[in-house]
C-alpha positions in Angstrom: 0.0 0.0 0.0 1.1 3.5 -0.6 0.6 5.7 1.5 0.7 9.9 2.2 0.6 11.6 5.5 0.0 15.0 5.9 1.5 16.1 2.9 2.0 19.9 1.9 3.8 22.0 -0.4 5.2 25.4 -1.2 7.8 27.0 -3.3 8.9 29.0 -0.7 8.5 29.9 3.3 6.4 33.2 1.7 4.4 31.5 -0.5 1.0 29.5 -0.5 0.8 26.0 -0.2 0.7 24.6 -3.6 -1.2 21.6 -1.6 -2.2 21.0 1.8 -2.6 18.0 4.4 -3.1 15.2 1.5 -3.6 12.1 3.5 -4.2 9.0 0.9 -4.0 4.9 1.2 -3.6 3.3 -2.3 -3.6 -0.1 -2.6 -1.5 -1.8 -5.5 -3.3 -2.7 -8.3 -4.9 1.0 -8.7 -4.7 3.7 -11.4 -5.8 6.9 -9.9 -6.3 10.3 -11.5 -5.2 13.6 -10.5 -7.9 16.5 -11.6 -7.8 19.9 -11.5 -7.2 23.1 -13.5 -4.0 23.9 -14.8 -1.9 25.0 -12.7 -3.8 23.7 -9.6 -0.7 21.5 -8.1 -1.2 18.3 -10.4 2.0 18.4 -11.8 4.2 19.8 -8.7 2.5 16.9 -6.5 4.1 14.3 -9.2 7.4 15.5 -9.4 7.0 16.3 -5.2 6.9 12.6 -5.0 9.0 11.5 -7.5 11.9 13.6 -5.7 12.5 15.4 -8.5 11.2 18.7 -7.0 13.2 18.9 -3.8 16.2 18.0 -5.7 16.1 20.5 -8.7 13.8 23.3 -7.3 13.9 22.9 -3.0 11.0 24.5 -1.7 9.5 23.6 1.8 7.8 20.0 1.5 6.5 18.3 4.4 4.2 15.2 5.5 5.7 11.2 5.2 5.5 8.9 1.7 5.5 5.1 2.4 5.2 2.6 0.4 5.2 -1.2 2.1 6.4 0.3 5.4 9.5 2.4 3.6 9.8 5.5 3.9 10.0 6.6 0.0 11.9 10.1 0.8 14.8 8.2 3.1 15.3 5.9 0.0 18.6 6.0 -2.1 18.3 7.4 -6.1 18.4 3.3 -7.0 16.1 2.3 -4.8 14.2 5.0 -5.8 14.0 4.0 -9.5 13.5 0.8 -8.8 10.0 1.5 -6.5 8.7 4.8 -8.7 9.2 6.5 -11.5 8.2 9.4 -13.7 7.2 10.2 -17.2 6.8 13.9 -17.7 4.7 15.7 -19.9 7.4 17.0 -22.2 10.0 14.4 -23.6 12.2 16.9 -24.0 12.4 17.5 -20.4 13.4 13.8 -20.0 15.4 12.4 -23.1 19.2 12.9 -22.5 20.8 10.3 -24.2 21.9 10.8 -28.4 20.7 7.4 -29.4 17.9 6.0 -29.0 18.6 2.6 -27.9 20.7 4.7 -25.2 17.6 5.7 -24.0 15.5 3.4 -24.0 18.5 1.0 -21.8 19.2 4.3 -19.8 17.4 3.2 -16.4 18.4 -0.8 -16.9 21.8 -0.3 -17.1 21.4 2.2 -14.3 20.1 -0.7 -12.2 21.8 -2.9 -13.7 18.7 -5.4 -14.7 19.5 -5.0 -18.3 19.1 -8.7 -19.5 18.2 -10.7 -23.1 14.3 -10.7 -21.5 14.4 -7.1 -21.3 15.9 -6.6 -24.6 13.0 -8.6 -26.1 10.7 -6.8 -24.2 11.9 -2.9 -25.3 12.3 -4.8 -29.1 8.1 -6.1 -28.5 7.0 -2.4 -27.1 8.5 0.1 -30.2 6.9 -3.0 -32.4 3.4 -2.5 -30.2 3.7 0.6 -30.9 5.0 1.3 -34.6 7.9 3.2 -33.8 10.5 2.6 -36.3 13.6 2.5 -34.4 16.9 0.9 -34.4 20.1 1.2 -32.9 21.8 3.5 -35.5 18.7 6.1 -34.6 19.2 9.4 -32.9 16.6 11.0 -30.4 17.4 14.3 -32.3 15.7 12.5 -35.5 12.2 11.5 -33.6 9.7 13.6 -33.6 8.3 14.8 -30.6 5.4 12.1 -30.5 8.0 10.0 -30.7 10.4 10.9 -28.0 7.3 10.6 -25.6 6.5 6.8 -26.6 10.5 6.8 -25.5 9.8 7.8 -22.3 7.1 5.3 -21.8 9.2 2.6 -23.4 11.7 3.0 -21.5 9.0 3.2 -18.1 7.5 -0.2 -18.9 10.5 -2.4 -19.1 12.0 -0.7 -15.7 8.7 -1.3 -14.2 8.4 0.0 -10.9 5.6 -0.9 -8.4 4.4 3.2 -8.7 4.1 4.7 -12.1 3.5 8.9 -12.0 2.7 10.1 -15.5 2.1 13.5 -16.1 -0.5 14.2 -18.6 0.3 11.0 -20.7 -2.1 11.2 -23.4 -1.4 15.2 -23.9 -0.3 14.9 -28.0 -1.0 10.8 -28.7 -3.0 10.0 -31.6 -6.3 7.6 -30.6 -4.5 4.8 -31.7 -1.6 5.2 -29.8 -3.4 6.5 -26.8 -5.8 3.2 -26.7 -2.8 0.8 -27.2 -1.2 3.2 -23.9 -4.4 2.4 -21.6 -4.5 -1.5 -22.6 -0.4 -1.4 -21.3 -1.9 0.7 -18.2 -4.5 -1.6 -18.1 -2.9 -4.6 -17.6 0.2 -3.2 -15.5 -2.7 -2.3 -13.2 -3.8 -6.1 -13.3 0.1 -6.8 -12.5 -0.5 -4.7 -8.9 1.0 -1.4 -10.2 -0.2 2.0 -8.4 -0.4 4.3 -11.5 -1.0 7.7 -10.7 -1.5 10.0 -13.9 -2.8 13.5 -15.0 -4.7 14.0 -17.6 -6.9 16.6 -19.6 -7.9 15.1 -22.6 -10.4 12.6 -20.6 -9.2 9.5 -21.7 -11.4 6.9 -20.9 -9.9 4.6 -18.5 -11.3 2.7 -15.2 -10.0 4.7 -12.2 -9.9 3.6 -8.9 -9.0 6.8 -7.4 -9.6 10.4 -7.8 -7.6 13.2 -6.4 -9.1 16.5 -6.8 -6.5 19.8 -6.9 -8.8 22.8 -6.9 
């Protein structure tokens, strides 16, 4: 179970809270959905818990993350990874390897679960999805639809336990947007917590909504 105590946030000791006082339980096996007007704290509440927030941007954060009795902010970067992970809105925000393959084995090599299985699986995704890509291709050359089905490529063969995706369907065509939701689909099946933004109403069977006013 994951689960949030008394968390708040703020940019700053002068500013507002961004959020206030969340207290959630999530089992596994649960996609939830985070609603709310733009700018309303969606987004900062991802990357809060992803830790990419206090590490790039500080701010004053405060209230406990656990996930199956661990605290999820004592954790190291690799342990980190290998519990949660983000894919942001923008791919250009994420993508920082020249070849694609690079990224696509970034995190595995990272961790170092990079294995024939896993090769087979990121070869089975970019054919799921009818990206054209081979080991000679650049991320420079994708086009920006592209670079996001990347990102998520390279999210479903790490596979955490806690997926945070920030407006995932936010410039996907139908079909690549309904083959997304039968992979969130059945990760949920797998007992993945996905936790995701998303404006463009995407049909999909939520278990949990979080509202951001």
């Amino acid at each position: 179970m994951l689960q949030i105590q008394n968390y708040s946030y703020k940019y700053h000791a002068d500013s507002d809270y961004v959020f206030r006082d969340l207290n959630l339980e999530i089992n596994p096996g649960s996609i939830v959905k985070l609603k709310g007007a733009n700018g309303a704290g969606k987004s900062t509440f991802i990357y809060s818990l992803s830790g990419f927030i206090c590490q790039y941007l500080g701010g004053d954060l405060e209230g406990k993350v656990f996930y199956k009795g661990f605290d999820l902010h004592q954790m190291s970067v690799l342990e980190r990874i290998e519990t949660m992970n983000i894919v942001f809105q923008d791919p250009e925000c994420q993508i920082s390897f020249t070849g694609a393959f690079e990224e696509l084995n970034c995190q595995l090599l990272y961790t170092q679960r990079k294995t024939e299985q896993k090769d087979k699986q990121i070869l089975d995704y970019l054919q799921l999805f009818g990206l054209p890509i081979n080991e000679s291709s650049k991320t420079s050359e994708l086009s920006w639809g592209q670079k996001k089905m990347i990102c998520f490529i390279s999210l479903f063969v790490n596979d955490p336990d806690i997926w945070l995706l920030d407006e995932p369907f936010s410039g996907l065509s139908l079909h690549h947007s309904e083959i997304f939701a039968e992979v969130l689909k059945k990760k949920r099946q797998e007992g993945r917590i996905i936790m995701l933004s998303d404006h463009t109403n995407f049909p999909l069977d939520y278990q949990y909504t979080i509202d951001f006013e």
